[in-house]
C-alpha positions, 0 to 999 in steps of 0.5 A: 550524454543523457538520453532524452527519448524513452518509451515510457516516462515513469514519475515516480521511483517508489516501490510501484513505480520501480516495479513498474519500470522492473516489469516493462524493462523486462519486455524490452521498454526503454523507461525511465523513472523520474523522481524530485526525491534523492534516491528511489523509495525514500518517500512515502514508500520508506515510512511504509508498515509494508505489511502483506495480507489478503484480508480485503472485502472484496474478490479482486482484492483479496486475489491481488493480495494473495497472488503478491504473498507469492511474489514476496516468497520468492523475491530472490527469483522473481527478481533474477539479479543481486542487488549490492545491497543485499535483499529485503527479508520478507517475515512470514509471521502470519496474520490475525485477523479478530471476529469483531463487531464489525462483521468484517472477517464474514466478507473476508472468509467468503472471499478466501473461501472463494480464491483458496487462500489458506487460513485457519478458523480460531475461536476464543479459547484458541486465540488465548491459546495461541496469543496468551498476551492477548486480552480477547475482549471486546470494546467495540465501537472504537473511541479515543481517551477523550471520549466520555465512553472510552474507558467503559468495561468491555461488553463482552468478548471476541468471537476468535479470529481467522489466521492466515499463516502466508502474511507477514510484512517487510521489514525494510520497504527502502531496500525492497524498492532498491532491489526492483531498481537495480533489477530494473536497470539491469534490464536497461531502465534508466532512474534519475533523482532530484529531478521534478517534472513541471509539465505533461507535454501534449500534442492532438490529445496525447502524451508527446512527453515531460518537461523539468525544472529548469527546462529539459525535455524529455519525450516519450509517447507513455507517461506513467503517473506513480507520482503517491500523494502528488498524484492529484497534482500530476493529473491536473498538469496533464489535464485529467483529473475533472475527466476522471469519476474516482479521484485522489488526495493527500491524507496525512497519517501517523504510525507509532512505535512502542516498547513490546513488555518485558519478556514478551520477544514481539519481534521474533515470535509476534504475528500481524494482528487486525484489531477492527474491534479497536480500529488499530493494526500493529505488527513486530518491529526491529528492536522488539518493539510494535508498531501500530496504525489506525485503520481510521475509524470515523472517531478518528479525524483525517487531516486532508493535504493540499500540498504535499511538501508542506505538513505537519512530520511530528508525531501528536500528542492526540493520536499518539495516545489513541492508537497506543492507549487501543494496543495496552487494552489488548495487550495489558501488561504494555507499559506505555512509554512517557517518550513518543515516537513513531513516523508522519507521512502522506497516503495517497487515497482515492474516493473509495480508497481502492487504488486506481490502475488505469489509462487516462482520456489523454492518450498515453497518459496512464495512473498506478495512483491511490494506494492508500498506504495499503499497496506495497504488499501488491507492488510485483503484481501492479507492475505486472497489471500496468505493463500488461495495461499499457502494451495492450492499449498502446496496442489499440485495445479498447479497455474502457470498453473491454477491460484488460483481463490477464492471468496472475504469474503465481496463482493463475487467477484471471485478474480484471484490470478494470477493478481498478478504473477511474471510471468506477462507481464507488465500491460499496463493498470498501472498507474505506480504511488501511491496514498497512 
C-alpha cells in the first residue's frame, strides 16, 4: 500500500524538483515528488539547452552559477549511486561570451573578477585566432529579417570576448534528472507520475498537505511548489500569489536546431557562444549540429501562456528564421536548411526573470519557481539552498527578517538565500533575459 503521510510534498519531478528531494532524502526526509508527467524530467526540463555558465550580472548570480560547474564535474560523486541508465556527460567546451555594445561582459568581469571565476580576456585578433568561423563584426542592435534595417552593413567590429573554459552544457537534461531520482530513492524518496494535484490543504495558516484528482489525500506539514510554467497555477490554489512582490508566468519559447557547415565538426570542438550583439546564444548539438535560442531582445515578441497545457509546440516560421538568419551572420558560410526544426516549450519566469527560492505567508508552503529556462545549470546547488531553507525555517528561524545564509558544498561562498525572495524589489542589476 502507498504511503500517504510524507515529511515534504514536492509537485514536481523536473531537475530541481528531484535534486530538491535528492538533498532532503539525504537528510533523512521522508519526500515524495508528484508530477501529472509520466516520468521525471520529461517536461520543460527535457527541452532544456542545459547549458552551464556563470555569466550573470549579478554577485549572487554568478557564485551560484560557478559553484554548480563543480557540481556537474563531479556529478558521479555528488550523486554517490549509479543509475541504470547510465550518467549524463557534462561537455566542458567552455563559453564565449562576445564584448558587445551592450556592455554586458563589463558586469560580468567585475563579478568574476570579485568571486574568482576563471576566465580569459581575448581581444579581436584573438577571437579570429581561436574561432576562425566566426565572423568578429558587429550588427548591434539586434533586429529581425523583417526590420527595414536588418540587413544594414555591420558598423564595425567586436571588441573580443571573455572566455570561460569551466562552462559547457549537458547534453541530455532527461537522463540528468533520472540520475537525481534514482539518487534520491536510493535515500528513501518516494516519486509517483501521472499523478496532478488539485488542491494545497490548509488548516490555521499552514500547510497540512495535498489532495489529487480523483480524491486521494496525501498529508505533509511542507509543500514544495517546483511545479515551472504552472508555478502561477499552484500558488493561487495555495493561496499566495496576491501575498507575493515577484510573481511568475508562462513564456512560450522556441529553440532551433541547424546543420554546423561543411567541415566544421561543431560537435566536438564547437564551444558555447553568447552572442548579446545579435540577441542569440547556440552551442554544439548531437549529430554536428547548433542549436540556437534567443536571449529575447525586445525586437523579439514574447508570447505570455495563461494555460500551460494548451499552446502552440510548432516551431514558426517567424522566429524560426530570426534566430537562424543572427547565427549565418556569425558564421557566413552556415548554409541554411529549407526544413525547420527545433523545440517549443514553456519558461517559467518571474518579473525580473530572477528565480524565486523562498518560503511563502502560508506555513509550510515553499517555491523553487521562475526558473526562466536558464536554471538547470544551478539544480545541485538549489536543492542544497532549498533543503537548507526549509530545515531552517520548519526550525523556527525567521527568514523574512534574517535571511538564511549557507556556505556552498564546492566553492565555500556564503550563499544569501534572501537574493531569491518573493519579497524582493525588481533587481535593476537583471538582465531581464536567458541564455540557456
Amino acid at each position: 500500500m502507498r504511503g500517504t503521510s510524507f515529511d515534504a510534498v514536492i509537485i514536481g519531478a523536473g531537475v530541481i524538483g528531484a535534486a530538491t528531494a535528492f538533498e532532503l532524502s539525504k537528510r533523512g526526509w521522508k519526500t515524495l515528488n508528484l508530477d501529472k508527467a509520466h516520468a521525471a524530467g520529461v517536461g520543460p526540463t527535457a527541452a532544456s539547452c542545459a547549458i552551464v555558465r556563470a555569466h550573470y550580472s549579478t554577485w549572487d548570480g554568478v557564485a551560484m552559477a560557478y559553484e554548480n560547474f563543480h557540481y556537474w564535474d563531479d556529478w558521479a560523486d555528488y550523486l554517490g549511486f549509479e543509475d541504470e541508465l547510465g550518467l549524463a556527460t557534462y561537455h566542458r567546451s567552455g563559453t564565449v561570451l562576445f564584448k558587445g555594445a551592450d556592455r554586458h561582459w563589463e558586469k560580468v568581469v567585475e563579478q568574476f573578477d570579485a568571486i574568482g571565476v576563471p576566465y580569459e580576456d581575448w581581444d579581436t585578433a584573438t577571437l579570429q585566432e581561436r574561432i576562425p568561423r566566426y565572423s568578429t563584426s558587429a550588427f548591434w542592435p539586434p533586429s529581425r529579417p523583417e526590420d527595414d534595417d536588418s540587413w544594414d552593413q555591420p558598423s564595425g567590429d567586436l571588441a573580443g570576448a571573455i572566455y570561460t573554459p569551466g562552462s559547457g552544457y549537458v547534453s541530455d537534461p532527461q537522463l540528468a534528472t533520472h540520475n537525481l531520482q534514482r539518487a534520491a530513492e536510493h535515500n528513501g524518496a518516494e516519486f509517483r507520475f501521472n499523478e496532478e494535484v488539485v488542491e494545497i490543504r490548509r488548516a490555521k495558516g499552514a500547510v497540512t498537505g495535498v489532495a489529487l484528482t480523483g480524491g486521494a489525500e496525501i498529508e505533509a506539514p511542507v509543500v514544495v511548489n517546483v511545479a515551472g510554467p504552472w508555478s502561477f497555477l499552484v500558488n493561487r490554489m495555495a493561496g499566495v500569489e496576491e501575498t507575493m512582490r515577484i510573481k511568475t508566468r508562462a513564456l512560450r519559447h522556441e529553440v532551433h536546431h541547424i546543420p554546423a557547415p561543411a567541415g566544421f565538426d561543431y560537435e566536438h570542438t564547437g564551444m558555447h557562444t553568447s552572442d548579446g550583439d545579435q540577441a542569440i546564444y547556440f552551442r554544439p548539438e548531437v549529430g554536428n549540429h547548433i542549436l540556437v535560442g534567443s536571449e529575447d531582445p525586445d525586437c523579439d515578441p514574447k508570447l505570455w501562456i495563461e494555460d500551460p497545457d494548451t499552446f502552440d509546440r510548432e516551431v514558426s516560421e517567424a522566429q524560426w528564421k530570426a534566430q537562424v538568419y543572427r547565427v549565418a551572420r556569425r558564421i557566413p558560410d552556415l548554409k541554411i536548411p529549407h526544413e525547420r526544426k527545433g523545440v517549443v516549450d514553456l519558461y517559467d519566469v518571474s518579473d525580473d526573470w530572477i528565480p524565486i527560492y523562498d518560503r511563502s505567508d502560508l506555513d509550510g508552503f515553499y517555491m523553487a519557481i521562475g526558473t526562466s529556462g536558464n536554471q538547470f545549470k544551478n539544480a545541485g546547488g538549489v536543492g542544497h539552498l532549498m533543503a537548507e531553507l526549509i530545515a531552517a525555517c520548519q526550525g523556527g528561524h525567521d527568514h523574512d527578517s534574517d535571511p538564511v545564509r549557507l556556505r556552498a558544498r564546492y566553492t565555500g561562498l556564503e550563499l544569501n538565500a534572501g537574493f531569491y525572495s518573493r519579497n524582493r524589489e525588481i533587481n535593476p542589476n537583471s538582465s531581464f533575459s536567458v541564455n540557456g
